[in-house]
N, C-alpha and C positions, 0 to 999 in steps of 0.2 A: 504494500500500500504506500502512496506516495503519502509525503507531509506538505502540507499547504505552510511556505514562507513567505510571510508578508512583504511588499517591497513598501520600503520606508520613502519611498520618494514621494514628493509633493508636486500637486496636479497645476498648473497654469491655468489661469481661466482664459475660456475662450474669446471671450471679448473683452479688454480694458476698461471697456464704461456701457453702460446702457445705452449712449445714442449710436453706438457699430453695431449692437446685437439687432438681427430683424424683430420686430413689430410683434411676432407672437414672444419671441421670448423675452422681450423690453418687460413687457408684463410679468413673466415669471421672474424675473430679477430685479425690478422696482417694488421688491416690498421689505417688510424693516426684517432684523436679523430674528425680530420674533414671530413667528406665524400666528400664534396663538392671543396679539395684543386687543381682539375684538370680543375676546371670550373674558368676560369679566368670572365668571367661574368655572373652573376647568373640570374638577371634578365634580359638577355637576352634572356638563356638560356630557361627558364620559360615562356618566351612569344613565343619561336616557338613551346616547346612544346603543349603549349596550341594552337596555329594558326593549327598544325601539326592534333591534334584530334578535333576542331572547322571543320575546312576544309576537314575532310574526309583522308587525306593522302597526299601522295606526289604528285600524277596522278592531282587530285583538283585541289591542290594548282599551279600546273604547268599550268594546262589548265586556270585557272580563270587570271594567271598574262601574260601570252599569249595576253588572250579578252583583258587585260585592254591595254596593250600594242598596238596593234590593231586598241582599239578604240583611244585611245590618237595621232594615227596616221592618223586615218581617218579627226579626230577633225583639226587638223592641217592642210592636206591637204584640205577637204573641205574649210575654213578658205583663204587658199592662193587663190583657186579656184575663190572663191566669192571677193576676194579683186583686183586678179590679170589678172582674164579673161572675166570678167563680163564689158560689158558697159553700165553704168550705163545709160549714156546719150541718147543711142539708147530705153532703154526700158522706160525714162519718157516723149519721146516726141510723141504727139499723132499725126497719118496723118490719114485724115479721107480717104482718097482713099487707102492707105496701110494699111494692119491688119498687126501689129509687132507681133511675135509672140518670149518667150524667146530664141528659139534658132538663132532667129538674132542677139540676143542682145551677144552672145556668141564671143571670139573673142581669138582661139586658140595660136596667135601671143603673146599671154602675159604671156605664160608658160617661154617664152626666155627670160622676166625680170625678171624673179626670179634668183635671184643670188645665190649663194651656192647652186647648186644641177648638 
C-alpha cells in the first residue's frame, strides 16, 4: 500500500485581484474571509438544517408539529374531562339492585366550572 505524502508547497492564486478574474468568479472571490458573517447564529442555524433533512422537509416537519400540537390538546382536555365531569362518587358506590354503569357517573354540568374557556 502506498503512503499518501503531503506536499508542503503553497498554491498561487490564480488571479492577483478581482478585477482579472472573469465575472462568475469576481463573485466567488469578492466576499469577506468569513462566509458565515450573515448568520447571526450558527448553531442555530445548523440545527434546523439538520431537523430540515432529518424530517424529510418542510411538509414533515409541519405535519409532525401539527400531531404534537393536537395531541398536547387532547392531553389537556381529556385531563379536564376526567377531573371536571366525572363523578367520582356515583361510580364507587355499589347498589346491588342498580347496575351503574360509566355513563351515569358522567355529569355534563361541570364543563361550566371550568373557568377560562
Amino acid at each position: 500500500m502506498s503512503s499518501f505524502k503531503p506536499n508542503n508547497q503553497k498554491y498561487d492564486r490564480l488571479f492577483e485581484s478581482d478585477e482579472e478574474a472573469p465575472p462568475h468568479e469576481q463573485i466567488l472571490m469578492s466576499h469577506d474571509s468569513n462566509k458565515w458573517n450573515q448568520i447571526q447564529n450558527l448553531d442555530d442555524f445548523f440545527t434546523r438544517v439538520y431537523n430540515y433533512h432529518r424530517d424529510s422537509g418542510y411538509w414533515c416537519i409541519f405535519i409532525n408539529d401539527l400531531f404534537q400540537l393536537l395531541q398536547f390538546a387532547f392531553v389537556v382536555l381529556f385531563v379536564l374531562f376526567l377531573s371536571c365531569c366525572i363523578d367520582y362518587d356515583k361510580l364507587g358506590e355499589y347498589d346491588p339492585n342498580h347496575h351503574t354503569n360509566f355513563t351515569d357517573a358522567i355529569d355534563w354540568s361541570g364543563l361550566a366550572r371550568i373557568h377560562g374557556f
